[in-house]
C-alpha positions, 0 to 999 in steps of 0.5 A: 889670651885664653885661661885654662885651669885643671887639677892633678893628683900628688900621686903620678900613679893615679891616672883619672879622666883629667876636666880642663877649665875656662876661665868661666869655669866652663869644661873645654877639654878632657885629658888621661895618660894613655896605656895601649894595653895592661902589660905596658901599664904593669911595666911603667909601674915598675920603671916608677910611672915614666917609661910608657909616657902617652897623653891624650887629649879629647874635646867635650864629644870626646873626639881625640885632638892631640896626643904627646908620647915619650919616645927613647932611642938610643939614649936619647929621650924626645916626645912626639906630638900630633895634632889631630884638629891641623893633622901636624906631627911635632917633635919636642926634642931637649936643646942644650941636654947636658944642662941641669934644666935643659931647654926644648924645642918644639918644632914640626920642620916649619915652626919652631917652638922653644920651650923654657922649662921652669921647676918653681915658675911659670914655664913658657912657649915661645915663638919668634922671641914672643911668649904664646903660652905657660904653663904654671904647676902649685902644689897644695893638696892637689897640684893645681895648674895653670894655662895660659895661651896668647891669640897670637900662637902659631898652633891654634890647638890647645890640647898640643900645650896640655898633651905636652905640658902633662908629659914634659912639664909635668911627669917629666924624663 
């Protein structure tokens, strides 16, 4: 099992360059949200920073390895998921939506993952009824955030649990 620790702002507003660390204290990996342009950051600030959704995640070199973006269409919100180090595309769609916290799933037509979000605890990603991952929010002056991912995890990538865990976990719909 790999450990990975970075901090976040209070303020969803702020959108700083993100270091991700190993359990060695190593930087790993480098995520910002992501805005293609002023207009769209102008206007995400007005629908309170959750309409223009997009997460990138970079290794060390700065190379792009997976990106999240919230997508809505005809009512309906889901995020989409690309995975530049397998070239895969993943949706993560909200299974059960009519609940107060509603599951989701994480699937790119071959693998599935189900995702049991948790507002006070540990969220967890699981496959075949095995947990690969969580992801685990403290907020102190900053919010202080944990991951966890298993050996055993269909998707090798650790930027697809970050780029997710930012948008669905942690900003939210």
């Amino acid at each position: 099992m790999a450990n990975y620790t970075y901090e976040q702002p209070v303020n969803i507003a702020e959108n700083p360059k993100t270091p991700v660390y190993n359990e060695r204290g190593e930087v790993v990996f480098i995520f910002q949200r992501y805005y293609s342009n002023g207009l769209k950051k102008r206007l995400d600030k007005i629908m309170d920073y959750r309409y223009f959704l997009i997460y990138n995640v970079y290794d060390t070199n700065e190379n792009l390895i997976c990106m999240c973006k919230k997508l809505s269409r005809k009512g309906r919100v889901y995020f989409e998921v690309y995975d530049y180090i397998n070239e895969n595309k993943y949706l993560v769609a909200y299974d059960k939506w009519k609940e107060l916290v509603p599951d989701l799933l994480i699937s790119d037509g071959n693998v599935q993952i189900k995702l049991d979000k948790e507002m006070e605890d540990w969220s967890k990603f699981i496959y075949n009824d095995s947990e690969i991952a969580k992801w685990k929010a403290e907020l102190n002056d900053l919010f202080k955030i944990q991951l966890e991912v298993n050996d055993n995890s269909p998707v090798n990538n650790v930027g697809f649990f970050i780029a997710i865990s930012q948008c669905v976990l942690f900003i939210g719909s």
